[in-house]
C-alpha positions, 0 to 999 in steps of 0.5 A, a space after each residue: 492530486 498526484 499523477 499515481 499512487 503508492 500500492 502496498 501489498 502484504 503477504 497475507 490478510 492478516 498483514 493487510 488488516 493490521 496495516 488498515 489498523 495501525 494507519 487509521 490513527 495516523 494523519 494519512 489518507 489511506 484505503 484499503 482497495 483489491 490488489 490491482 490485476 497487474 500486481 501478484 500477491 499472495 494477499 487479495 488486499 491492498 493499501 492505496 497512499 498518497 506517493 508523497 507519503 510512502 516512505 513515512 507510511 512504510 516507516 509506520 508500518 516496520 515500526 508496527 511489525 507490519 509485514 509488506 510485500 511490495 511497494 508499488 507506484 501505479 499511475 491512475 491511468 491503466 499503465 505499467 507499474 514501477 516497483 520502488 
């Protein structure tokens, strides 16, 4: 199990739902969590992935119109984040 996860975060809901959407018929193992408190966004809503697969998933979701706002890598353990 990765040491941290890759964080999503969008621009609004709807983004965020769509992004659920479109990853639900892909290989990738995802859940849509609460953007984590050291985080800012506009949208309450986030995607947690696997950082292995972050650029494939980001990949994913331009090729849908999906509009991210950030991508974050935050540890599991409460630490800083770092923005990739």
């Amino acid at each position: 199990m990765p040491d941290k996860s890759a964080i999503f975060t969008f621009p609004s809901t709807h983004h965020a739902l769509k992004a659920e959407q479109v990853l639900k018929s892909t290989p990738f193992k995802t859940t849509i969590i609460p953007v984590p408190r050291e985080l800012t966004s506009l949208c309450g809503l986030a995607i947690k992935v696997d950082p292995e697969h972050r650029v494939a998933v980001e990949e994913t979701l331009v090729a849908y119109g999906v509009k991210i706002e950030g991508v974050f890598l935050l540890p599991h353990k409460k630490q800083s984040h770092m923005r990739v």
